[in-house]
N, C-alpha and C positions, 0 to 999 in steps of 0.2 A: 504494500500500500504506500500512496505518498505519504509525505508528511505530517502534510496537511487534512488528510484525511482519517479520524481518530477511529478507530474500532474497537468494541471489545466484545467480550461473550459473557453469557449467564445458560449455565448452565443446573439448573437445581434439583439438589437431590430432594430424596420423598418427603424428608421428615422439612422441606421448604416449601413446601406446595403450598398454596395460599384458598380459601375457599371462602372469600369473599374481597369486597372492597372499601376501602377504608380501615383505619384501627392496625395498621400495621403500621411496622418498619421498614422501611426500604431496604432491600437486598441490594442494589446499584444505586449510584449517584452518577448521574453525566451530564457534561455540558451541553448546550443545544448544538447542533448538527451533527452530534456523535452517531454514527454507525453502529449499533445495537444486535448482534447474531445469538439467539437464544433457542431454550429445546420450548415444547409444550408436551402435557401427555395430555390423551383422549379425554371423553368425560366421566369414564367409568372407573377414570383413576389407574387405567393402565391392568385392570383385572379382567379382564372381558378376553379370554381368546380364543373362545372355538362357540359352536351353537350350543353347547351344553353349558357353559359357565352362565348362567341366568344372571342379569344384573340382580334380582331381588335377594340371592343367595350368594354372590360372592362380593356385590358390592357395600362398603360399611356406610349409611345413611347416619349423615346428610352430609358428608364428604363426598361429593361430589362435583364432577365441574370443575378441577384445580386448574388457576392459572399462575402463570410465571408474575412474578413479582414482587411488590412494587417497586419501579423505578421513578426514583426520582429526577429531576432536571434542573438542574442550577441556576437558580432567579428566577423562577417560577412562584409568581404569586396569586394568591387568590384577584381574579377578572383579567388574570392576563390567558392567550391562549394554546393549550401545547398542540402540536401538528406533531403527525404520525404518520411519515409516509410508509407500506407497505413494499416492500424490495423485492423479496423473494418469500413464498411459501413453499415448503417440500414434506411429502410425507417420508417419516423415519424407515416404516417397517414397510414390508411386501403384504401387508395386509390391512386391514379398517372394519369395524365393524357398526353393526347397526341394530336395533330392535325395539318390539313396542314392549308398554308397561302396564301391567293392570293400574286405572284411577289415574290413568295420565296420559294428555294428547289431545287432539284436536277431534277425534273421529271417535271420543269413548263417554261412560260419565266418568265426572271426578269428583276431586271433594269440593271442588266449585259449583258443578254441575251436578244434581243428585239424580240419579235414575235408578230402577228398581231392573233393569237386566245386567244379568253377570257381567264381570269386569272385561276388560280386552284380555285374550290371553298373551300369555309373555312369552315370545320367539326373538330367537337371536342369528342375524345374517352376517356368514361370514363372506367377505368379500376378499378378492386376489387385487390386486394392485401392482401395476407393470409401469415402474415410474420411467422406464426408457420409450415404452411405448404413450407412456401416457393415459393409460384405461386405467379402469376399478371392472371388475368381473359382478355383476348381480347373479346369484344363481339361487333359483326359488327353493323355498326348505319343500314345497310340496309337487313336486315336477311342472312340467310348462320350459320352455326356451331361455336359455339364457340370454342374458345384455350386455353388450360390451358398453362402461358410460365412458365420455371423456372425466379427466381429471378435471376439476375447475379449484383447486386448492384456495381456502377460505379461513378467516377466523371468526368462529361465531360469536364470541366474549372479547371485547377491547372496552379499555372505558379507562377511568381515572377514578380518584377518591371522592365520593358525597357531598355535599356542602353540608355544613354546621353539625359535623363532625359524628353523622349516620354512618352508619354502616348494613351493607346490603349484602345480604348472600349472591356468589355469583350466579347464578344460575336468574338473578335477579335483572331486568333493563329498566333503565330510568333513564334521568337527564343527564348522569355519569357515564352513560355507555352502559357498560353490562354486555347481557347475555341478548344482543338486539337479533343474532341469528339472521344476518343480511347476506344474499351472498355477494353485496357489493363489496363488501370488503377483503378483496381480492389482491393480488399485489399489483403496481399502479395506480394502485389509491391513497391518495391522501386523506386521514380523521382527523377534525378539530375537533377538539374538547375544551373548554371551561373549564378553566383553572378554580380551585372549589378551597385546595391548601395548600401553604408553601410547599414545593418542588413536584405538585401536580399527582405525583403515586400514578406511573400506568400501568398497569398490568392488561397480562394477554394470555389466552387458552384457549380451549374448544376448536381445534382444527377437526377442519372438513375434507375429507378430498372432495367433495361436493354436497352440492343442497339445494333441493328444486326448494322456490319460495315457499315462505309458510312452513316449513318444516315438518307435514302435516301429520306424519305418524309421531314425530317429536325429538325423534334423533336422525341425525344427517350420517354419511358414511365417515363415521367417527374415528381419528387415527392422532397419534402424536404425530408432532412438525418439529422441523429446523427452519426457523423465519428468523428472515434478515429485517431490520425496521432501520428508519432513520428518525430519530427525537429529535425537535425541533421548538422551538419559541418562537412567540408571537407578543410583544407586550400590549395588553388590552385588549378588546374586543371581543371577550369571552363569546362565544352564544350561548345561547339558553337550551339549546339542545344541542347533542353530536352533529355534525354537517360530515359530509364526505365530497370531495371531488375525485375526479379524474380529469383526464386528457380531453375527454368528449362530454362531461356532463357535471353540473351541480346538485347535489343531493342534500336533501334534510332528514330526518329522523325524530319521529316518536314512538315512544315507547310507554301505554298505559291502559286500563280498560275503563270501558267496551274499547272494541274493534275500530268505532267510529270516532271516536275520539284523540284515539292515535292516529287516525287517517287525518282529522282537525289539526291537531298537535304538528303533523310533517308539514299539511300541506301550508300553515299560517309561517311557519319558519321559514319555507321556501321564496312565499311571495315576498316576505317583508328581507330577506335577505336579500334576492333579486331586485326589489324595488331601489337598495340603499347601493349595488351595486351598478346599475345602469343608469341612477338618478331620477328614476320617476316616480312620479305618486303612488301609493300603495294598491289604490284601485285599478290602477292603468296595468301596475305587477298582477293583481289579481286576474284582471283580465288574460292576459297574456299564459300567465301558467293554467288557467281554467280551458286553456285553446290549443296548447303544447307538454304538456306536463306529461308526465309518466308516474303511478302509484305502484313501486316494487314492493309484495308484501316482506316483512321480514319474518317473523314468525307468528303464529296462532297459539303456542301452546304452552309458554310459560307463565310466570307468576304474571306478567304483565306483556301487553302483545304489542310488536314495534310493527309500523310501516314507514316506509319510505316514498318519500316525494322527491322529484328526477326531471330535467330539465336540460335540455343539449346547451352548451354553450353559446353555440353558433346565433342563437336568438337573444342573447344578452348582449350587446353592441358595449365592445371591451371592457369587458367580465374580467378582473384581476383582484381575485379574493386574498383577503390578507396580501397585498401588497406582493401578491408572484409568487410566493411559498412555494407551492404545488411544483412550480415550473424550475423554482433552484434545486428544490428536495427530490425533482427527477434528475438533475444534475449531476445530484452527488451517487444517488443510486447508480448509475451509468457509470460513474467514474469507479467505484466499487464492485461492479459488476465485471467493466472492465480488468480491473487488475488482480480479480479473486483466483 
């Protein structure tokens, strides 16, 4: 690596897994535009390896969900905002797993929803994973044809610490990030998050080799990663919710129930972030994403449901959120990328 370009790694053993956000320690301290290479494990806590290991019997509740963390960022203060570009994601193992749970998911009752028919039953998919080729293997526990998927490598859990000093199990999304289950967050993405405490606490977990939206049975092809990130600072301008960009689009993020409400929650973020970025009135923004906008859902089926509002660049006449972030923090990725 140059110089000029800081790297380090986190690597953490079991007894550092984190299982929620806020109320910790920081495991790393780094200054902004550090290059960040870290593991994550699955969400099952790395116990899950074949279709007989039942998450209900092998996994220990409410240990679940661990992500890598918290890192802190040097001069990071509360309303200022951390950026997160995502570099690279890679599944560890040649395999990923997947399964549903009784009293949990999108398509069952649970303890939210009360119904009087027996619970879903609990089956575990193991999938083959060919990271040269780039597939994950679906192959049905009850015959029928197999799938070859593409990989689409994802983090379902990114976020930072709480404001006024809460703390949320992960498996939890809110206005900290969390467990939003988008599979915008892919690598070439850039997260802003709101700074909530001094040096920001971000943690990351729940990789996916993939996840159709909504996440609808409730777990995605779940696997540990090696993800490269770039931390970054922003002073001020926190949002009030996680935003994402990419190369091609602006995104917002809510994360609450009902359904409809986080659909409220993205799409009010998007207009009034758009409005302040192209200079127009708020109604003129509302018009404009009510006529272009795109609704990704993020998930159905945790404690709290996120969607996402989406919006090509190309219709925002010179969109430069935070001041170009996005576009240095592909900079340094490339320059990284280049020399790894």
């Amino acid at each position: 690596m140059t110089a000029s370009l800081e790297v380090v790694s986190l690597e953490p053993t079991a007894e550092q897994w984190r299982y929620s956000f806020g109320g910790g320690e920081p495991l790393l301290t780094v200054a902004p535009g550090t290059v960040v290479e870290l593991t994550t494990e699955d969400c099952y806590d790395g116990k899950v390896h074949g279709v007989d290991d039942l998450p209900s019997q092998v996994c220990d509740f409410p240990f679940l969900n661990p992500v890598t963390g918290p890192i802190a960022v040097e001069g990071a203060e509360p309303g200022d905002t951390l950026a997160v570009h995502l570099v690279d994601i890679a599944p560890v193992r040649d395999w990923a797993v997947s399964s549903t749970f009784p009293h949990f998911r999108a398509l069952t009752t649970t303890h939210a929803t009360a119904m009087l028919h027996d619970p879903l039953e609990e089956l575990v998919w193991l999938y083959e994973v060919d990271r040269d080729r780039g597939t994950c293997l679906f192959r049905p526990r009850r015959g029928g044809p197999e799938v070859e998927l593409p990989l689409d490598p994802m983090h379902g859990t990114i976020g930072v610490a709480p404001a006024a000093g809460e703390v949320f199990a992960s498996i939890t999304p809110g206005a900290h990030g969390g467990n939003m289950d988008t599979p915008e967050v892919r690598a070439g993405t850039t997260a802003y998050f709101g700074v909530h405490v001094p040096g920001g606490q971000l943690s990351i977990g729940d990789g996916h080799c993939r996840q159709g939206e909504g996440e609808v049975c409730g777990t995605a092809v779940e696997a540990a990663m090696r993800t490269v990130v770039v931390v970054d600072l922003v002073k001020g301008g926190a949002p009030a919710w996680p935003r994402l960009e990419t190369d091609g689009h602006l995104m917002s993020t809510g994360s609450t129930r009902p359904l409809e409400d986080a659909y409220r929650v993205s799409q009010h973020d998007l207009v009034t972030w758009v409005a302040e970025l192209a200079g127009w009135d708020r109604l003129d923004a509302y018009q404009l994403v009510s006529q272009a906008g795109l609704a990704p859902t993020g998930n159905v089926v945790d404690t709290n449901y996120t969607m996402v509002a989406k919006l090509a660049k190309r219709f925002v006449p010179g969109a430069a959120a935070h001041d170009g972030v996005h576009e240095r923090l592909r900079g340094t990725a490339a320059a990284y990328l280049a020399q790894r």
